[in-house]
C-alpha positions as CSV (number, residue, x, y, z in Angstrom):
1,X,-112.2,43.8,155.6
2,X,-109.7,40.7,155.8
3,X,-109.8,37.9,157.9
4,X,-108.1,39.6,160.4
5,X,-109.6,42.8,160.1
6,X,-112.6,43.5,162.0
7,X,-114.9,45.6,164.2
8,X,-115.5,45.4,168.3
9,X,-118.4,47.0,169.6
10,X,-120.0,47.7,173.2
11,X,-123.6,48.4,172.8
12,X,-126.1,49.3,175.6
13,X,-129.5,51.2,174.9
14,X,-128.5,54.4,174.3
15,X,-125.6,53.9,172.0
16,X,-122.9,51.3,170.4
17,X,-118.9,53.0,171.1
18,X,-116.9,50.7,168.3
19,X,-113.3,49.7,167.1
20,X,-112.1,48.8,164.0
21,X,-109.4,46.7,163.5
22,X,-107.0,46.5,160.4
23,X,-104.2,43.4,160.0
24,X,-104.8,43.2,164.4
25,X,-104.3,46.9,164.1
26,X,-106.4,49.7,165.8
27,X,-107.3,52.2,163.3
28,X,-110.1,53.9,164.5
29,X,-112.7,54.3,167.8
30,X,-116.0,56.0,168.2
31,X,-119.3,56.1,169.0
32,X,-122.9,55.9,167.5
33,X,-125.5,57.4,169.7
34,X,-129.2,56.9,169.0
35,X,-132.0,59.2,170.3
36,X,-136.1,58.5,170.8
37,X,-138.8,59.1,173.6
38,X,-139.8,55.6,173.4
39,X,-137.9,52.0,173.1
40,X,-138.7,51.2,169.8
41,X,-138.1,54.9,169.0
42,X,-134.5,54.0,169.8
43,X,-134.4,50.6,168.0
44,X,-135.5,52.1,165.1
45,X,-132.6,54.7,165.2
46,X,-130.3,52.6,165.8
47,X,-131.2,50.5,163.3
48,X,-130.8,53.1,160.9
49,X,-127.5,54.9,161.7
50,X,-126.3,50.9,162.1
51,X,-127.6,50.0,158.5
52,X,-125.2,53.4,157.8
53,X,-122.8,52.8,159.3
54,X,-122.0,49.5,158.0
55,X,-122.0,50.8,155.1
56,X,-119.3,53.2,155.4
57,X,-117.2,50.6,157.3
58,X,-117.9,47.5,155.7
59,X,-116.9,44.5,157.7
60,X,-117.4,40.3,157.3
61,X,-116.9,39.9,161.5
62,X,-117.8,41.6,164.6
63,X,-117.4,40.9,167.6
64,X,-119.9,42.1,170.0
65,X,-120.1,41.7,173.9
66,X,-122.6,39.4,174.9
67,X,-125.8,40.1,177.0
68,X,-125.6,39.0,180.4
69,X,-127.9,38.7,183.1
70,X,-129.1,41.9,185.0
71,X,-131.6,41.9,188.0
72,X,-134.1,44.3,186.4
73,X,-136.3,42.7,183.6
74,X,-137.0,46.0,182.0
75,X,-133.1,46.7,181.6
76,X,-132.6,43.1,179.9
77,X,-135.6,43.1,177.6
78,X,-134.6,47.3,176.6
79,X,-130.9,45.8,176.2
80,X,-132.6,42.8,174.1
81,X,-134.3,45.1,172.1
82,X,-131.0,47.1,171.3
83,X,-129.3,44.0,170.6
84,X,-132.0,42.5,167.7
85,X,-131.5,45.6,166.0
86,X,-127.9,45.9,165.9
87,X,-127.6,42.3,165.2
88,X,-130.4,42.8,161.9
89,X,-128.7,46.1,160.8
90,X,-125.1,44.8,160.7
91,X,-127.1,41.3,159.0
92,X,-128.6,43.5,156.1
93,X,-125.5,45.7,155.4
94,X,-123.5,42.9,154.8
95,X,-121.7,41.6,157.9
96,X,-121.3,38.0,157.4
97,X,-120.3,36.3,160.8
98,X,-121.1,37.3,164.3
99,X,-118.8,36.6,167.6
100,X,-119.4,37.4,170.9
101,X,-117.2,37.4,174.0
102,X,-118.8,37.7,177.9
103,X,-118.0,40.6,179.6
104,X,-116.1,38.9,182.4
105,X,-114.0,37.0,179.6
106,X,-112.2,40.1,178.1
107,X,-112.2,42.0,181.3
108,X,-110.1,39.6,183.2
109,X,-108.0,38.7,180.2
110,X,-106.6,42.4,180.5
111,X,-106.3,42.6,184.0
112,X,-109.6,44.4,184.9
113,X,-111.8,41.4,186.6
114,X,-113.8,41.8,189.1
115,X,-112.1,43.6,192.2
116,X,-110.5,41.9,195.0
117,X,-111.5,41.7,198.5
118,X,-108.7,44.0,199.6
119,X,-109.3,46.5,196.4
120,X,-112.8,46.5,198.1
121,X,-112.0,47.4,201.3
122,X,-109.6,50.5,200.3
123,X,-112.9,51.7,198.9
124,X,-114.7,51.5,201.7
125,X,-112.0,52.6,204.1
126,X,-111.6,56.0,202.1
127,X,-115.1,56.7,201.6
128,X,-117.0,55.4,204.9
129,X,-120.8,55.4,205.6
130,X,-121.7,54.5,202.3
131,X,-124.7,52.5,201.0
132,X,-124.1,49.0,199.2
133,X,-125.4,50.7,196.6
134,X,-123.1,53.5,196.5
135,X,-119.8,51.2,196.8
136,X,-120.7,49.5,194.0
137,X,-120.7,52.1,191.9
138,X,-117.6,53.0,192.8
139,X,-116.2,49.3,192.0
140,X,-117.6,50.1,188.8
141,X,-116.4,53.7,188.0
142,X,-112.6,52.1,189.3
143,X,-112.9,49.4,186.9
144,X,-113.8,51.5,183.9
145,X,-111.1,53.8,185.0
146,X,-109.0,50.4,184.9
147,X,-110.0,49.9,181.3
148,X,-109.3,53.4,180.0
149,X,-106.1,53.0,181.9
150,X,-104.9,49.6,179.9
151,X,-106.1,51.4,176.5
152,X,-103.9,54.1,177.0
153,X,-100.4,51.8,178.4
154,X,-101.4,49.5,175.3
155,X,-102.4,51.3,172.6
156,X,-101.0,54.4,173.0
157,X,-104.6,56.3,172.9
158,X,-106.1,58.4,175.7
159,X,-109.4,57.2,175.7
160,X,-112.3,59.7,177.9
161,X,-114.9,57.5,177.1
162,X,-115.5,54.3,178.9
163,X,-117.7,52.8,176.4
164,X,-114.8,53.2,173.6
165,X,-112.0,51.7,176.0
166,X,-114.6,48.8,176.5
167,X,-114.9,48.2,173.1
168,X,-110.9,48.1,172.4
169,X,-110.6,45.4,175.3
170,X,-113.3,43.4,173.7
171,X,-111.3,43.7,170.6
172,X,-107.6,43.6,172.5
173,X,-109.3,40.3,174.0
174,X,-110.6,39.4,170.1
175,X,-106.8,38.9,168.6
176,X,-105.5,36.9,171.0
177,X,-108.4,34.8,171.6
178,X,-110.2,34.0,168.5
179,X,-111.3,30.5,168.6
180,X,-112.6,30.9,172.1
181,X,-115.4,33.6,170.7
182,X,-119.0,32.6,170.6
């Protein structure tokens, strides 16, 4: 791929969803999902169909969304896990440079940051009685719906999937801010 060519991806532990990007051009989505019983079951999988798949779509760069910090240890070493192996797969099949962007970063750069006080409260005014719990699951199914919405208005492409919308914002957020990646 050219200099300007690259591939986004949105990993979590169950699956990468990926765009690849052609002269700042979207040319194709998807998603890679990786099955096991166990952890390293998964790691190993994905490492595979990564090793794969970088091979069918070679690139030099990707930019990846960084890890952040979650309240459950299990969830961040699982996610750390996950990461290693798509970092070594990519690493072995050829991909020469690695950037990442934090979640918030890209998010807010296309409108979609964290929701307001007052987008809060319309939440909470239609669906009263609700745990803490429960409302912030909603912040986060709006937002994703936020993000689908943006890659359809932008790219012309009617997205279903959140985790593929995610990872054309990460690359949306990619073109127009390159030097600021990690």
């Amino acid at each position: 791929m050219e200099s300007n060519s690259f591939i986004s991806i949105d990993a979590n532990s169950t699956s990468i969803a990926f765009a690849i990007w052609e002269n700042d051009n979207l040319v194709k989505v998807g998603k890679l999902n990786w099955g096991g019983k166990t952890n390293y079951e998964k790691v190993a999988d994905a490492s595979v169909k990564l090793f794969a798949f970088f091979k069918q779509y070679p690139a030099s760069t990707v930019v990846i969304e960084h890890t952040v910090f979650m309240n459950s240890p299990k969830v961040a070493a699982d996610l750390s896990l996950i990461q290693g192996a798509i970092l070594g797969a990519m690493s072995l099949a050829g991909v020469s440079e690695i950037k990442s962007i934090n979640p918030i970063a890209w998010q807010t750069f296309i409108k979609n940051g964290r929701l307001t006080t007052p987008e809060k409260q319309v939440i909470r005014n239609d669906f009263p009685g609700k745990s803490d719990a429960w409302y912030k699951n909603k912040e986060r199914e709006f937002r994703k719906l936020r993000t689908i919405k943006f890659v359809l208005d932008r790219y012309k492409r009617l997205i279903s999937d959140n985790d593929i919308a995610d990872a054309i914002g990460i690359g949306h957020y990619a073109i127009f801010n390159w030097d600021k990646l990690g």
